[in-house]
C-alpha positions in Angstrom: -12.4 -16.5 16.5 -14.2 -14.2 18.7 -16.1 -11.7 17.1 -14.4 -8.7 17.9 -16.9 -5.2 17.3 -16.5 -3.3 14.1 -17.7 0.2 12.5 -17.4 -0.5 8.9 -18.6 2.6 6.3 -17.3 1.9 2.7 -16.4 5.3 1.7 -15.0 4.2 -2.3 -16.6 3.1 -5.1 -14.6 0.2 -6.3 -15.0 -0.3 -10.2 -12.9 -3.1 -11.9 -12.5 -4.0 -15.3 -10.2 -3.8 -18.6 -10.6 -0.9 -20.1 -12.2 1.3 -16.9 -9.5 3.9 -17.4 -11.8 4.9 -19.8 -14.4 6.2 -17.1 -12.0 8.5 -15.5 -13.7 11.5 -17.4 -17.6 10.5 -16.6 -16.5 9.1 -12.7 -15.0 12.8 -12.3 -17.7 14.7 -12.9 -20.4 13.0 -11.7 -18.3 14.0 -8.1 -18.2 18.2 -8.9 -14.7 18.2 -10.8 -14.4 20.5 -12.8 -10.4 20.9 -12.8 -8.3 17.9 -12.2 -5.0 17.5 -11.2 -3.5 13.8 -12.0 -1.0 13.1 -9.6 1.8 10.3 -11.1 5.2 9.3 -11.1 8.0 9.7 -14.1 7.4 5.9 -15.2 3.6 6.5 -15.2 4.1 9.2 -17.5 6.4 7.6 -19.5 4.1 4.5 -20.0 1.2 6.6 -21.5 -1.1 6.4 -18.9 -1.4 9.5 -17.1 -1.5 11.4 -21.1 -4.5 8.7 -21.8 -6.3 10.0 -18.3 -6.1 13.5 -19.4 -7.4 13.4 -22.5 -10.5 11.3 -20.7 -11.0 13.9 -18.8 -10.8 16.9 -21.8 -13.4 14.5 -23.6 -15.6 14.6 -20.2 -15.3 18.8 -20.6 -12.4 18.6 -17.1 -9.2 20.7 -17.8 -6.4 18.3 -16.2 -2.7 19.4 -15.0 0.1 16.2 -14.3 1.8 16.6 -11.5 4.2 13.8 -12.8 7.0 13.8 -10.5 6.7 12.0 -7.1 9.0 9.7 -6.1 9.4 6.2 -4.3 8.3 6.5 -0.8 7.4 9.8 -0.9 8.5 12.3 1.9 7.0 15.9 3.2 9.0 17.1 0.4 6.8 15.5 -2.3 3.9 16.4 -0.6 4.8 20.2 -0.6 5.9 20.3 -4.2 2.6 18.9 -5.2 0.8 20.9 -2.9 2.5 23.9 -4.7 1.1 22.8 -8.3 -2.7 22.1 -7.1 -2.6 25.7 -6.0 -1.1 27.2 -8.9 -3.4 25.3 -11.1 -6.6 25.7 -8.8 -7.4 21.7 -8.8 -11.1 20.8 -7.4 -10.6 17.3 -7.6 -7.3 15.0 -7.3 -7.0 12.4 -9.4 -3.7 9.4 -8.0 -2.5 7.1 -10.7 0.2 5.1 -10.4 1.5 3.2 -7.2 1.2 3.4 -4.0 3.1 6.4 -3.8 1.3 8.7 -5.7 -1.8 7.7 -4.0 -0.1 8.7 -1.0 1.5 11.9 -2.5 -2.1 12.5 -3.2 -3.5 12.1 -0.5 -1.0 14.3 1.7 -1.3 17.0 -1.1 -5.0 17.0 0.0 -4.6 17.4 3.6 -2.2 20.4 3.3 -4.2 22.2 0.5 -7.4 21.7 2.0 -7.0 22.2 5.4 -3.3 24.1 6.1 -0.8 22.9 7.9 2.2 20.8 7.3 1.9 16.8 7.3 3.3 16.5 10.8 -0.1 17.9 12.0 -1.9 14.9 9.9 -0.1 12.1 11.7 -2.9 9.9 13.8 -6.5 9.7 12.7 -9.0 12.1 12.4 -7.1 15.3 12.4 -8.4 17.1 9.5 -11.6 19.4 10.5 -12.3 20.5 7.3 -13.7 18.8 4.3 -11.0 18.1 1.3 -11.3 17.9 -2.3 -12.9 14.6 -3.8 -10.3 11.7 -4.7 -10.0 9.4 -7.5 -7.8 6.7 -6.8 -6.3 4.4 -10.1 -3.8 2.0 -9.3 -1.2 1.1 -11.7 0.1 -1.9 -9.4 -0.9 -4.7 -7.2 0.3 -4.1 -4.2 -0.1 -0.9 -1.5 -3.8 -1.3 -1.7 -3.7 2.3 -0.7 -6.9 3.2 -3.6 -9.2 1.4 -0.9 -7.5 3.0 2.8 -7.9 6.3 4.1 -4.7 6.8 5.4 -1.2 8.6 3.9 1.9 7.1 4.7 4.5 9.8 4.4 8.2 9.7 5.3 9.5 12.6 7.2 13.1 13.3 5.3 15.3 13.9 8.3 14.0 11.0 11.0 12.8 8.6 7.9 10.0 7.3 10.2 6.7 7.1 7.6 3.9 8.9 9.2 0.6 7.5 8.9 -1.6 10.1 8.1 -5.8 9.0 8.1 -8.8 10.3 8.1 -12.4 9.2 6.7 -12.5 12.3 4.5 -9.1 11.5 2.8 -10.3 8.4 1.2 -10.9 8.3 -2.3 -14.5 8.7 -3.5 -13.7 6.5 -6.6 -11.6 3.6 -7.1 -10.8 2.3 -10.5 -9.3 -1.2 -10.8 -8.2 -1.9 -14.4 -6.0 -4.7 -15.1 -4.9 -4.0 -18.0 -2.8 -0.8 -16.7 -0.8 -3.4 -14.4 0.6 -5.7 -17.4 3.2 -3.3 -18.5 4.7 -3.2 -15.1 8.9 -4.3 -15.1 9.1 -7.5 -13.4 10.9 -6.2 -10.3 7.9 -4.1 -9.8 5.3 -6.9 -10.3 7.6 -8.9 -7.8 7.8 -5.7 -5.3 4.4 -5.0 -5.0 2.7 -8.3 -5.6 4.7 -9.7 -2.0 3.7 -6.8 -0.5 0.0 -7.1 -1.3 0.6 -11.0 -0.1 2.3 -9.6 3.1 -1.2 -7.4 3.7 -3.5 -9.8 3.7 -1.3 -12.4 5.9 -0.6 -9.3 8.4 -4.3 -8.0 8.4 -5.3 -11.8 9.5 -4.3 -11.9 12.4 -3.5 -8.6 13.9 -5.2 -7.5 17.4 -7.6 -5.2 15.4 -8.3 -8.2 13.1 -12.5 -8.7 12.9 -15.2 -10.5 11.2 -15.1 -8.2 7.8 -11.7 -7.8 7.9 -11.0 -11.6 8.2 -13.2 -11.7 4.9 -11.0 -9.5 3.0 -8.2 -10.9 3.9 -9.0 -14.1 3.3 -10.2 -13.3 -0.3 -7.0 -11.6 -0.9 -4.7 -14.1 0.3 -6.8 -16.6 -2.2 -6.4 -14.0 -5.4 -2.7 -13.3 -4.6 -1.6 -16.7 -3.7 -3.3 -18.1 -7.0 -2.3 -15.0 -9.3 1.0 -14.5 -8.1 2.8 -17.3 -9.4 0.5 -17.2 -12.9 2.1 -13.6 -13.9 5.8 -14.4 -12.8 5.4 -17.3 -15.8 3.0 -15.2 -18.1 3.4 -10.9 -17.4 1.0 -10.6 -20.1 -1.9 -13.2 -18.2 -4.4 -10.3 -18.5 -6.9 -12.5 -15.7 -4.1 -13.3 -13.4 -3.0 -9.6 -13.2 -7.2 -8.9 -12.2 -6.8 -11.4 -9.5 -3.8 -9.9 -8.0 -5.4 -6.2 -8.7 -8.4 -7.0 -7.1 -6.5 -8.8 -4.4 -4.5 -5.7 -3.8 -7.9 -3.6 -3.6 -9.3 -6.0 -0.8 -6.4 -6.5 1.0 -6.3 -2.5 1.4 -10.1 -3.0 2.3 -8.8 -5.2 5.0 -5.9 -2.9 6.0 -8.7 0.2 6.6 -10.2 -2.3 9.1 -7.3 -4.4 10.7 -4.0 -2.5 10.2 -0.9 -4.8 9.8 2.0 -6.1 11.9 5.6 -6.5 12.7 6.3 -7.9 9.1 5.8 -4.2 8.0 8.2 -2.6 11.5 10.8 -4.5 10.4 10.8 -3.3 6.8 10.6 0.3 7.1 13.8 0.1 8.9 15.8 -1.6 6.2 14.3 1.0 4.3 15.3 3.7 6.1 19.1 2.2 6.7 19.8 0.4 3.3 17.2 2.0 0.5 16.1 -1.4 0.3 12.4 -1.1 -1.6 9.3 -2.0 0.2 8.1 -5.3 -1.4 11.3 -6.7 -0.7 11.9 -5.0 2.6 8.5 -7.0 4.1 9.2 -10.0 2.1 12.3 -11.2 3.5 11.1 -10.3 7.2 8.1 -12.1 6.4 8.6 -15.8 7.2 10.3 -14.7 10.3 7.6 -12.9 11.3 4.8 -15.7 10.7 6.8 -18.1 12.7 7.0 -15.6 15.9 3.6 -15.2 15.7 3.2 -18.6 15.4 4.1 -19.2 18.7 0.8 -18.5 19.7 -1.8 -21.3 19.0 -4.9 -19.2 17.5 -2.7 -17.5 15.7 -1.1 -20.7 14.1 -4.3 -22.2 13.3 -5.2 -19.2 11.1 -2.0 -19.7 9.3 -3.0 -23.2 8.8 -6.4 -22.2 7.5 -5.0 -20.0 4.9 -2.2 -22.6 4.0 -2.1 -26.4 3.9 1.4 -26.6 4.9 4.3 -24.8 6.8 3.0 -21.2 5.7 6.3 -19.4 6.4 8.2 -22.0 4.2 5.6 -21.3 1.3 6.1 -17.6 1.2 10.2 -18.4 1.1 9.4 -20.2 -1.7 7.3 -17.7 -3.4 10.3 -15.3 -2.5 12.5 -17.6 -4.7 10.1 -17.9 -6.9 10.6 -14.4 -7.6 14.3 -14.2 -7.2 13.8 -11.9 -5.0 16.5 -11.6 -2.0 15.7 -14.0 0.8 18.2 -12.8 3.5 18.7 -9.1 4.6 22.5 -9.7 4.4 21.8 -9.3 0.8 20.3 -5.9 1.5 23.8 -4.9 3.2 22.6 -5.5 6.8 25.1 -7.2 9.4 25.5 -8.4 12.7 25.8 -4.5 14.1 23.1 -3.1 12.4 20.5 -5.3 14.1 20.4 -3.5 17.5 19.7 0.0 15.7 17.3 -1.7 13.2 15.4 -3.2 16.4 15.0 0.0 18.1 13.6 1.4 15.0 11.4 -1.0 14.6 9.8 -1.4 17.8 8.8 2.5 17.7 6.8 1.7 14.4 3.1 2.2 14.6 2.7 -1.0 13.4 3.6 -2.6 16.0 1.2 -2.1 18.5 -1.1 -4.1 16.3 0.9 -7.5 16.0 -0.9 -10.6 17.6 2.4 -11.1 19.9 3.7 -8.1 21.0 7.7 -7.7 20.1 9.7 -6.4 21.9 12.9 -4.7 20.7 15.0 -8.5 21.6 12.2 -9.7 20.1 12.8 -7.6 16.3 16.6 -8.3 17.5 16.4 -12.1 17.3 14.1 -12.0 13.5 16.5 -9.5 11.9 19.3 -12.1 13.5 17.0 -15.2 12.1 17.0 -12.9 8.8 20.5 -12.6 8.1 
């Protein structure tokens, strides 16, 4: 490949290992905090975690406040209700555990109560002109990657097109990477996110913005998701295979901050928006269709073929059955009428503009159709 110019500033600390939770206390306040708010979802809660962070932070001499109650792809809403409890509670410091979207619901929260505004304002890069309140980012799956990005990806409630929200000051200062918080994961979660993280570091590979570093990542995530994935569907409790898939995760996001993804990812937010059908799966079952349009070109197959020894599309439709997971979006409800309004919505994702071949809305027509 050409090597394409890059401006690459890692802005987290990335620490990994079982048991790391355990530094949430000393990690925030060796960054100012002082009052914490820990911003999870009900499951989190429910699991222990977020009660286990808090009293890390108490033993560290932080007061902490949950904010427990974000929800799958969060929307504007979320963001404002959360917004509401860091002011009430005066938070200097934002702690996001759990998936990828209380991450995001963290992140949007510190836009809004640092700088004003509603999250409409945020959407691009590099809107925020003041500074915002340090992050610590601890994810609780293997998949969004969002712990090492700077962007938001919130959902506006009434058009259900996800904005992505970045700036350099949004990303989080610290990122813990503990296994062991991943093993209690249901299996349709494990399933969910670990295609997704897969789908990342295929997408980042090869997109227009794709460069030197970000080839690195990607690669290195492909490797630890490709050879953990399969591990944890036959053991949940593989401690090292949930690491590999973790740390995949993290680089994959790495990669995302410096490559952005692809049409794999426009097609899914769509079936999202029209069917509620969940993330992971939505990119999963557009994925093989998207790896053989890309295909088409010949640089772009030969980086396929680097990463896989074999018909790459193929293996991820095994790796889909693998899972159980759906492998046809007819299972998701879609049909033969849907695809022109699920085209259109997916050529005016900002994705898009980043895939190797540019798609045109016959273009998303005729992989939705191939998807059926």
């Amino acid at each position: 490949m050409s090597l394409a110019p890059f401006d690459h500033q890692p802005r987290t600390r990335l620490i990994f290992g079982n048991g790391t939770l355990a530094r949430v206390g000393e990690l925030a306040r060796e960054i100012g905090g002082t009052r914490a708010l820990v911003v999870s979802d009900p499951g989190i809660v429910g699991a222990g975690y977020v009660t286990r962070a808090v009293s890390f932070l108490a033993e560290a001499g932080l007061q902490g406040r949950v904010f427990g109650e974000v929800r799958e792809n969060p929307s504007t809403e979320d963001v404002d209700a959360c917004v509401a409890a860091a002011r009430e509670f005066g938070a200097d410091l934002i702690i996001g555990l759990g998936g990828g979207s209380s991450m995001d619901t963290a992140k949007g929260c510190n836009f809004i109560l640092t700088n004003g505004g509603r999250m409409h304002d945020y959407w691009g890069v590099g809107k925020a002109t003041k500074p915002m309140l340090p992050l610590i980012a601890i994810p609780t799956t293997a998949g969004t990657g969002s712990e090492c990005q700077s962007f938001a990806l919130i959902s506006d409630p009434e058009t259900h097109v996800k904005m992505a929200c970045g700036d350099p000051k949004a990303a989080a200062k610290v990122a813990i990477l503990d296994p062991e918080l991943t093993v209690s994961q249901p299996q349709r979660v494990t399933v969910c996110t670990g295609i997704d993280a897969l789908s990342h570091a295929l997408e980042t590979a090869v997109t227009k913005k794709r460069n030197a570093l970000s080839s690195l990542y990607s690669r290195e995530a492909f490797r630890l998701c490709h050879s953990g994935f399969s591990r944890v569907l036959r053991d949940p409790k593989d401690v090292e295979a949930r690491g590999m898939m973790l740390l995949g995760a993290a680089y994959a996001g790495v990669a995302i901050e410096n490559s952005m993804l692809g049409a794999a990812h426009s097609c899914a937010n769509p079936l999202t928006a029209f069917f509620h059908t969940v993330h992971g799966e939505a990119v999963g079952v557009m994925l093989p269709h998207v790896i053989r349009f890309n295909s088409k070109l010949p640089e772009i197959a030969a980086i396929y073929e680097s990463y896989f020894d074999g018909d790459l599309a193929d293996r991820v439709s095994e790796l889909l059955w693998e899972a159980k997971m759906p492998r046809t979006i007819t299972e998701h409800g879609a049909k033969e009428e849907n695809l022109q309004p699920l085209a259109e919505l997916a050529a005016k994702q900002w994705t898009a503009q980043f895939n190797p071949r540019e798609p045109s809305v016959e273009d998303f027509v005729a992989m939705y159709r191939a998807a059926l």
